[in-house]
KEVEX-348255 format. One record per residue (C-alpha): z, y, x. Coordinates in steps of 0.02 Angstrom, whole numbers, plus 50000, padded with zeros to 5 digits. Each point is the difference from the previous one (the first is absolute). Layout:
N
c3, c2, c1
Z, Y, X
...
//
This chain:
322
c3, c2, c1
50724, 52502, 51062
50181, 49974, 50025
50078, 49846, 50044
50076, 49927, 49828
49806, 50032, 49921
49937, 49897, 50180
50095, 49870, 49961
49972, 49976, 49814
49820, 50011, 50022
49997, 49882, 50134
50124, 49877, 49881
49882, 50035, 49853
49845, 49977, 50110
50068, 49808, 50050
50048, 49936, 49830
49835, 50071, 49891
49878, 49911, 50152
50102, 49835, 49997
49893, 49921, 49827
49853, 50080, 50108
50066, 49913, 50164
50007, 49843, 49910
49825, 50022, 49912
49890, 50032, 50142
50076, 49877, 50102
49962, 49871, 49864
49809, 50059, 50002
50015, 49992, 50187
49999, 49817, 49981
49890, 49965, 49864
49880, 50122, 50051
50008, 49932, 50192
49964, 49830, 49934
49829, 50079, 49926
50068, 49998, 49824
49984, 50183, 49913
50168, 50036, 49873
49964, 50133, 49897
50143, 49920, 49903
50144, 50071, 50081
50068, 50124, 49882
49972, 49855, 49862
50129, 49879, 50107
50113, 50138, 50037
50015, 50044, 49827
50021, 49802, 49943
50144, 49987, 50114
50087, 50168, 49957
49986, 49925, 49814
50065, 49800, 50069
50146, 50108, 50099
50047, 50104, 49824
50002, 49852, 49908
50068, 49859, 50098
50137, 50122, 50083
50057, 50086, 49833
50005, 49799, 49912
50053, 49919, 50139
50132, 50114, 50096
49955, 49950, 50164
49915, 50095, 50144
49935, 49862, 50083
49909, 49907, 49838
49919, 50169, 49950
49943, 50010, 50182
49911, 49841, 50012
49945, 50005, 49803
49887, 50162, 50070
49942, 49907, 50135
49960, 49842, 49923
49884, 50099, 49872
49924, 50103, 50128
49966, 49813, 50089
49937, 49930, 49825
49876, 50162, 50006
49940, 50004, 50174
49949, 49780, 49981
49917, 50051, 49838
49900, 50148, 50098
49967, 49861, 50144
49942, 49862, 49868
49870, 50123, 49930
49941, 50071, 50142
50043, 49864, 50150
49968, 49829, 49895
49891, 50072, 49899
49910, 50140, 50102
50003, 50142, 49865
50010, 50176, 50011
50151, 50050, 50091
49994, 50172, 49940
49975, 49966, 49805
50134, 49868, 50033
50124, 50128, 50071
49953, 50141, 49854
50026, 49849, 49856
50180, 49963, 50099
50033, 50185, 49978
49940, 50004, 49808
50109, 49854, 49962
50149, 50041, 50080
49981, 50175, 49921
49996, 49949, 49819
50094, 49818, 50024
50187, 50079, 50067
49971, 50120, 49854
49976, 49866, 49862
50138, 49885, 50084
50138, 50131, 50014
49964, 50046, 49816
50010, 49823, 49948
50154, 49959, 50091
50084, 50137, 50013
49938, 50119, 49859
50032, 50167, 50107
49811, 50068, 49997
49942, 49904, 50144
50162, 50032, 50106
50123, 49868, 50060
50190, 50035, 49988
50094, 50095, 50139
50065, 49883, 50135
50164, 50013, 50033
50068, 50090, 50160
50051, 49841, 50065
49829, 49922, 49986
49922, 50164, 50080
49984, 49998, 50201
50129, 50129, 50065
50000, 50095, 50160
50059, 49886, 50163
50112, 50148, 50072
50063, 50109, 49862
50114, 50078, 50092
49873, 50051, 50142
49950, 50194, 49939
50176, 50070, 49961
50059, 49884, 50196
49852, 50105, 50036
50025, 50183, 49949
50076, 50104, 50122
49876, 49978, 50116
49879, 50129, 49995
49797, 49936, 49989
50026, 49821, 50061
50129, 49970, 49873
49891, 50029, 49862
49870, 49914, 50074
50079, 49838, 50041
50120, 50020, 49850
49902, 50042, 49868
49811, 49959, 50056
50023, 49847, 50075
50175, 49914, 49964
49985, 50039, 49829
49890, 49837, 49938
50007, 49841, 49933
49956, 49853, 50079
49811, 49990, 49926
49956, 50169, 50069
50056, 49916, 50206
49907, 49851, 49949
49815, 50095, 49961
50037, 50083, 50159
50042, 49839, 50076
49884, 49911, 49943
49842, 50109, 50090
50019, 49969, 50179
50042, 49796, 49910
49841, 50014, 49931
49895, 50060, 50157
50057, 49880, 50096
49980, 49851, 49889
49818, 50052, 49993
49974, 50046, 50165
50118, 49889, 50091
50016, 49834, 49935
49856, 49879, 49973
50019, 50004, 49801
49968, 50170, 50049
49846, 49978, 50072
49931, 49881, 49884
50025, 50108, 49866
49897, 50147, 50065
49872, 49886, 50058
49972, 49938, 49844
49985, 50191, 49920
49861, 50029, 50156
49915, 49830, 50009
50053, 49853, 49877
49844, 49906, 50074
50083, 49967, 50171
50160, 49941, 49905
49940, 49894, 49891
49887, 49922, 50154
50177, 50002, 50105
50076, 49863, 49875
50109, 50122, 49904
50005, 50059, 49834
49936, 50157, 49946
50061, 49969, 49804
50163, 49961, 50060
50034, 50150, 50106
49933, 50096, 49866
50109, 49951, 49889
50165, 50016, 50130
49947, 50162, 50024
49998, 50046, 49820
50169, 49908, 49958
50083, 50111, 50144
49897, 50125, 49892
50081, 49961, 49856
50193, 49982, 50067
49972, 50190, 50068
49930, 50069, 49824
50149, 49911, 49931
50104, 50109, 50130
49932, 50151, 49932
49990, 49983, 49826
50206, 49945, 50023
50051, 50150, 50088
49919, 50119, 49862
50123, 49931, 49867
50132, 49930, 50116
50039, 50164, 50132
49883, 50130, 49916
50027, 49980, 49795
50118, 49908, 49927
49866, 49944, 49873
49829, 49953, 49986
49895, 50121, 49905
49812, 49964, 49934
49875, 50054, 50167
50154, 50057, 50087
49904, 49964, 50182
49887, 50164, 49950
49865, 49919, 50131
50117, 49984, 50140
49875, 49832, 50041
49855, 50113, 50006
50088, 50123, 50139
50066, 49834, 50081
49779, 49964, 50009
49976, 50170, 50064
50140, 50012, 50121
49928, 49818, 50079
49836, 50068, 50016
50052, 50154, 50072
50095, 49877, 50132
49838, 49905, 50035
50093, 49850, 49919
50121, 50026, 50150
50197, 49979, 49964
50060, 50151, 50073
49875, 50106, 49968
50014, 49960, 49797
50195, 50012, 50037
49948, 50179, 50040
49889, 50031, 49863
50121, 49946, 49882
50135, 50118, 50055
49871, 50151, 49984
50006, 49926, 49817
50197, 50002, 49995
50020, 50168, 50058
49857, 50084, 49875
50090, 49904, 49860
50168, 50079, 50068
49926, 50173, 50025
49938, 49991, 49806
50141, 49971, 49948
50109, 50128, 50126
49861, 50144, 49929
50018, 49963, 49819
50052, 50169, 49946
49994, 50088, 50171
49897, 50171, 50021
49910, 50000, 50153
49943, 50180, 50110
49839, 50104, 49899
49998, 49820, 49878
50134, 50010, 49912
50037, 49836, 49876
49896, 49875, 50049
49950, 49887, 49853
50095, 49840, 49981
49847, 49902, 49959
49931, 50070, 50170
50149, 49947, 50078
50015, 49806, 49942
49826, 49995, 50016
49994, 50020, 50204
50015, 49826, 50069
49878, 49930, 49884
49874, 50161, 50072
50031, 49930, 50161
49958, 49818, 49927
49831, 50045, 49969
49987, 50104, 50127
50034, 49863, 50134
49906, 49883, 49916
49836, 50112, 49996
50038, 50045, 50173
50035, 49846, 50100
49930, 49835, 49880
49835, 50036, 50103
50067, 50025, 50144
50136, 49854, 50023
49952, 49856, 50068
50041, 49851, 49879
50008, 49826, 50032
49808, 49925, 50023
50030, 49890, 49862
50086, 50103, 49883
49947, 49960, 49825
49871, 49869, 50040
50033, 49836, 49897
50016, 49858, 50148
49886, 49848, 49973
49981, 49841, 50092
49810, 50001, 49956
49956, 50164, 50059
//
């Protein structure tokens, strides 16, 4: 592998496991809390559609930003009212967030917009650009590291240093800070919480609004950096590799950080391969191709769901009665 092809896989690698950076660190929350979200993809794909819309209307960056994460918000309290108030099924509340979101952005961005379920380009202003432009040709003449630094990592925009930001942010509000630690006590034990004077409805529901704000993330950077418009189940269950890649981590940050960029590079290989003949294969199929990181989905999750260790109280309605 020569140097440019390093480098553009690496650059490719970053910006396709961003949405999944984003994802699993929103489950990280929620599901550390002891609330399951199966609903992931579903809030992605709301916000994508809230970015479209609000940032091809509006004009502005910033609105189309917070529009996403306001409905990813408005999604994760409605998940928490069913399942936390209300002590329902937290998985058939995540697959019903999924089914509406699915069929909803569709019926809304033919109503408004009339473009079979699609929302209108945003304009280049509105999209996020690159914080050093200038970085890969500054960059070229120096053999390996140039590309590397050039094109694999100064090549991004600022959402792509945030997800990576944000996962050494996120492992040490959890396992630093005493929000932290009443969090994950409340996934392991909400008993000795509640007993401790301290909400266990109102952590939940923290948890799941920071849950929210990073779906809202995600579902923004698909339309804002990746598209330039959203497009009807456009996150192609980019929420469901987010699940995997957190279970793979053991609901760890840095070890779904890690999953996820196993994701990002199979997506970027598929898409390097498309046409490429490999040694005594020759052509490999396309379809083959696109369909490797969702392999590995199931793959992971057959492998390691039994064998991660989840949060005692994962999925288990809390009651004062009990």
């Amino acid at each position: 592998m020569d140097d440019a092809l390093l480098g553009t896989m690496l650059a490719s690698t970053l910006r396709l496991a961003t949405p999944l950076i984003f994802c699993a660190l929103a489950g990280l929350f929620s599901e550390r809390s002891g609330v399951v979200d199966i609903g992931l993809e579903g809030k992605m794909l709301f916000a994508a559609f809230a970015a479209g819309a609000v940032g091809a209307v509006s004009g502005s960056t910033t609105l189309a930003v917070l529009a996403a994460m306001g409905v990813a918000i408005a999604l994760s309290w409605m998940h928490g009212l069913a399942c936390v108030s209300h002590r329902g099924d937290q998985v058939v509340s995540g697959v019903a967030i999924n089914i509406i979101a699915s069929g909803l952005t569709v019926v809304l961005g033919i109503a408004w917009f009339a473009q079979g379920g699609q929302t209108p380009s945003v304009s280049t202003a509105v999209r996020i650009q690159p914080l050093f432009p200038q970085a890969a040709a500054s960059l070229s003449g120096l053999p390996w590291i140039g590309s590397l630094l050039g094109e694999g990592l100064l090549s991004h925009n600022a959402m792509v240093y945030l997800a990576l930001a944000l996962v050494p942010a996120s492992w040490w509000i959890l396992f630093r800070t005493r929000f932290g630690l009443r969090l994950r006590a409340v996934g392991e034990n909400p008993q000795m919480v509640d007993a401790a004077g301290v909400s266990v409805t109102g952590l939940r529901y923290t948890a799941l609004a920071l849950n929210g704000v990073l779906c809202g993330l995600a579902g923004s950077y698909l339309v804002l950096a990746q598209s330039a418009n959203f497009s009807a189940n456009m996150t192609a269950g980019r929420g469901f590799m987010a699940l995997a890649a957190l279970i793979f981590g053991r609901w760890y940050p840095v070890g779904a950080l890690w999953a996820c960029l196993l994701f990002g590079f199979l997506d970027a290989a598929a898409i390097r391969m498309q046409g490429v003949a490999l040694p005594l294969i020759g052509e490999v199929p396309v379809q083959a191709i696109q369909a490797l990181p969702y392999v590995l989905t199931v793959v992971l999750l057959a492998g390691f769901i039994g064998t991660a260790v989840a949060p005692k109280a994962l999925g288990r309605p809390y009651s004062k009665d009990r």
